[in-house]
N, C-alpha and C positions, 0 to 999 in steps of 0.2 A: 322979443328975445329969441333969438336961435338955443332950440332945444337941443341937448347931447343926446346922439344915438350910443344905445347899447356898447357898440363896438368901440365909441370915443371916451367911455364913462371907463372902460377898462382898460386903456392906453393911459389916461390920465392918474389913476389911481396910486399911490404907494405900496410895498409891502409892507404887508403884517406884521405885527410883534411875534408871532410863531414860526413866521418864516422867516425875520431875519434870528432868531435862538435856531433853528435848524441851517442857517448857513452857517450860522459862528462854529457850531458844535463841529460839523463838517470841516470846516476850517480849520478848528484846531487838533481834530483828529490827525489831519493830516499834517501839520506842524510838529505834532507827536510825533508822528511815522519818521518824519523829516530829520527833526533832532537826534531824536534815538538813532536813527542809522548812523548820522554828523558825528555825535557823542562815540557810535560802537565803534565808528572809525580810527578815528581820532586815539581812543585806548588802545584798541590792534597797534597805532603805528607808534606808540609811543611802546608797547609791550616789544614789537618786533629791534624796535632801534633801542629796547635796553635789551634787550637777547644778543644784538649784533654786539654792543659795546662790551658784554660782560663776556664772550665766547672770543671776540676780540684780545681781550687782555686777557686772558687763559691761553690762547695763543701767544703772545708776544712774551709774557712770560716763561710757558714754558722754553721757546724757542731761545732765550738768552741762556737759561740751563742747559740746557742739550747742547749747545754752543760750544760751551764751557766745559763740560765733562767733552765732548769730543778732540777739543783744543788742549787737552790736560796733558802735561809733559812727561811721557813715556808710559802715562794709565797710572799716573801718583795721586791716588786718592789719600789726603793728609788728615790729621787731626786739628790745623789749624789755617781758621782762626777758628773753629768750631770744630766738635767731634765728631767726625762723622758717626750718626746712626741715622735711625730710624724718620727725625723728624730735619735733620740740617745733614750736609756734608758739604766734605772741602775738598779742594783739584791745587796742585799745583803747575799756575802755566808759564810757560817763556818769557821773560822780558828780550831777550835776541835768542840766537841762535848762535851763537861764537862759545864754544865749550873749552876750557882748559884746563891741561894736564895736572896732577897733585904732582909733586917730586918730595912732599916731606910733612911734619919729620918723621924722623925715621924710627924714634924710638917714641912708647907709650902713645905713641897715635891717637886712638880712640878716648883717651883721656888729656888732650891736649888741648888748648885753648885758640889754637890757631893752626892756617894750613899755609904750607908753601905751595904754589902754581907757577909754571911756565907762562908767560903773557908776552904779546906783540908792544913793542915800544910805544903805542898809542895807546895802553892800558891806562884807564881810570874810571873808579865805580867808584860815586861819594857814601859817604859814612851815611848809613842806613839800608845800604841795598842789601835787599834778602835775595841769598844763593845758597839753589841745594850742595852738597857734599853727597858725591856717589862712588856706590861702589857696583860698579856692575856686574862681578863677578858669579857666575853660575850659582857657585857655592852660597853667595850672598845676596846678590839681587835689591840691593836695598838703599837707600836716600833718607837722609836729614836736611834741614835748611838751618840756617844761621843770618844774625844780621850784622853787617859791616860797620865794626869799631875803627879801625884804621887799616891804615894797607899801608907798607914799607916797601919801597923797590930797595933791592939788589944785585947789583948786574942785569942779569936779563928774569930776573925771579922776580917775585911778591910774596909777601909775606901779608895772610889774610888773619887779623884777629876779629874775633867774634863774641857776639855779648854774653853767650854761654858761656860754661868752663868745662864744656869736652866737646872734642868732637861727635862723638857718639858714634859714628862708624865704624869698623875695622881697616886696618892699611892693607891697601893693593898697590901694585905698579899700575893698575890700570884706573884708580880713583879718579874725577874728575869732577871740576867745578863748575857751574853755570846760573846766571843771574834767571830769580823768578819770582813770581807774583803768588803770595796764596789769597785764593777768593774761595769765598764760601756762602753758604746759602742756611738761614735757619731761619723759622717759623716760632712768633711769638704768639701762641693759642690765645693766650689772652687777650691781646689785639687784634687778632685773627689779621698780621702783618708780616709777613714776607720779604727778610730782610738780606741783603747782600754786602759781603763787605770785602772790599777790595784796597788793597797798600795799606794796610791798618786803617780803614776808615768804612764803619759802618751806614749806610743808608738803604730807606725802606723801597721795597723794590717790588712790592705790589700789594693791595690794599683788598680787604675780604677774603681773605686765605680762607676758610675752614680746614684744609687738611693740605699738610704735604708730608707724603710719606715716600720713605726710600730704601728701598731692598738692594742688594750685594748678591750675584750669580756668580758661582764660578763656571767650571768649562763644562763639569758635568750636568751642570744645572739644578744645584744644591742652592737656595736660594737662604738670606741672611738678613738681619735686620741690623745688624750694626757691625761695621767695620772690623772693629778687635775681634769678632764673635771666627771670620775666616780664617782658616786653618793655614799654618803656612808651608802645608802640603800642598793648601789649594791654590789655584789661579784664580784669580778674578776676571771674569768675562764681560757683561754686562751689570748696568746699574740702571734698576726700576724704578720711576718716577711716576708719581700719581697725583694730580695737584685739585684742588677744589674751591671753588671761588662763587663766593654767593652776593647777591643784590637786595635790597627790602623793597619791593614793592608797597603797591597800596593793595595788593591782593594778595600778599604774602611775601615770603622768601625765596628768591627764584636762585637755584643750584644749579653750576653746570661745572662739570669733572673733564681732565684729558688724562688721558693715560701715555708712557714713553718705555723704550726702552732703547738705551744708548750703548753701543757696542763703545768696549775702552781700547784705546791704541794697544797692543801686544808689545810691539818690537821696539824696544832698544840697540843701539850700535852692538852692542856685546850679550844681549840674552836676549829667550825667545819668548818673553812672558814681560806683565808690568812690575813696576820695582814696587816695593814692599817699603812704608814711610815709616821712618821708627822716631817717635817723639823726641826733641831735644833735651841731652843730659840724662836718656836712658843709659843704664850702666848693658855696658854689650862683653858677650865673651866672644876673643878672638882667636 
């Protein structure tokens, strides 16, 4: 029988039980290392793409507000469909741009239930359209809206009745009528939901609000928390927007804030400032 040398006896042999517990151990050290990095990864980019998603919609959000207040017809911050303060406000904007003249009537005006307008023979707004009632005049500066109960042609006039029972303005020769939309913005704290509503119809318009807050500047930079609160010495300049919008992680509450500030249209045809909204069926002295 052929004897094994030294050098063959150790070629042939297996390892150890201590050396293979020192490869395993090694081994799984390093599956460790492996994972954890896999794992730390993995958390960053789901961290990063909810960072993206929630600064995302705080953008797109805001940017439909700012939209809105910049599109606002002549800088007419309204009280509906919401009040404006502190936590909602409201814009009234254009549905066209075709403005028509009042002609009447002529007596008790501002407590009257309906308006006469000059219109182009292709005139017809159906029953429900809302249109402000203005009065551009220096002295006055001011708008209400009403919504369209019927409309009577006469020769080349319309007769606009409306579901209130005053007009609420004062009569000018230079009053004027024009169709528009109020949209509005208010925050339910409770559901921390952010809702917008537009042609009378309410829906949620961004979800994890924690805060939206809205301040009133006028020219001087006297700043206001709620609409009725400005003087109507003042002008209205800007309107501060501050929105906050939070996520639940598995490692907490992740918050992220934008801040705005939206200059309001000034100029109307006939004055050098925004008109002044005065609630419908306010009693007015004229």
């Amino acid at each position: 029988m052929r004897k094994q040398t030294p050098s063959t006896e150790f070629r042939t042999r297996g390892f150890t039980l201590v050396e293979l517990l020192v490869a395993m151990s090694v081994l799984l050290v390093i599956l460790g290392i492996v994972f954890t990095a896999f794992t730390g990864a993995l958390t960053q980019q789901r961290n990063t793409e909810s960072t993206v998603s929630l600064e995302s919609s705080l953008r797109r959000t805001s940017q439909i507000i700012t939209q809105d207040l910049r599109n606002s017809a002549y800088g007419l911050i309204t009280s509906q469909p919401y009040v404006s303060a502190n936590t909602s406000i409201s814009i009234a904007r254009l549905t066209d741009t075709a403005v028509h003249s009042v002609t009447g009537p002529a007596a008790a005006f501002n407590t009257s239930a309906a308006v006469d307008i000059i219109t182009p023979s292709a005139f017809s707004w159906p029953v429900g359209t809302r249109f402000l009632l203005i009065n551009p005049t220096t002295a006055q500066k001011t708008a209400t809206s009403h919504v369209l109960t019927t409309a009577v042609t006469t020769g080349g006039a319309v007769t606009l009745a409306h579901a209130t029972t005053m007009n609420t303005i004062c009569s000018s020769p230079d009053n004027l009528v024009q169709r528009v939309n109020l949209v509005g913005y208010s925050l339910n704290t409770a559901q921390k939901i952010l809702y917008r509503s537009s042609q009378g119809t309410e829906t949620p318009l961004a979800y994890g609000v924690s805060a939206f807050n809205v301040t009133y500047i006028d020219t001087v930079g006297t700043t206001y928390t709620r609409m009725q609160d400005v003087p109507a010495s003042a002008t209205l300049s800007r309107v501060g927007l501050r929105l906050d919008m939070e996520r639940t992680e598995p490692s907490g509450v992740k918050t992220r804030s934008l801040s705005a500030s939206v200059e309001i249209p000034k100029v109307f045809t006939l004055t050098n400032s925004p008109l002044k909204y005065i609630v419908p069926n306010t009693s007015v002295t004229c």
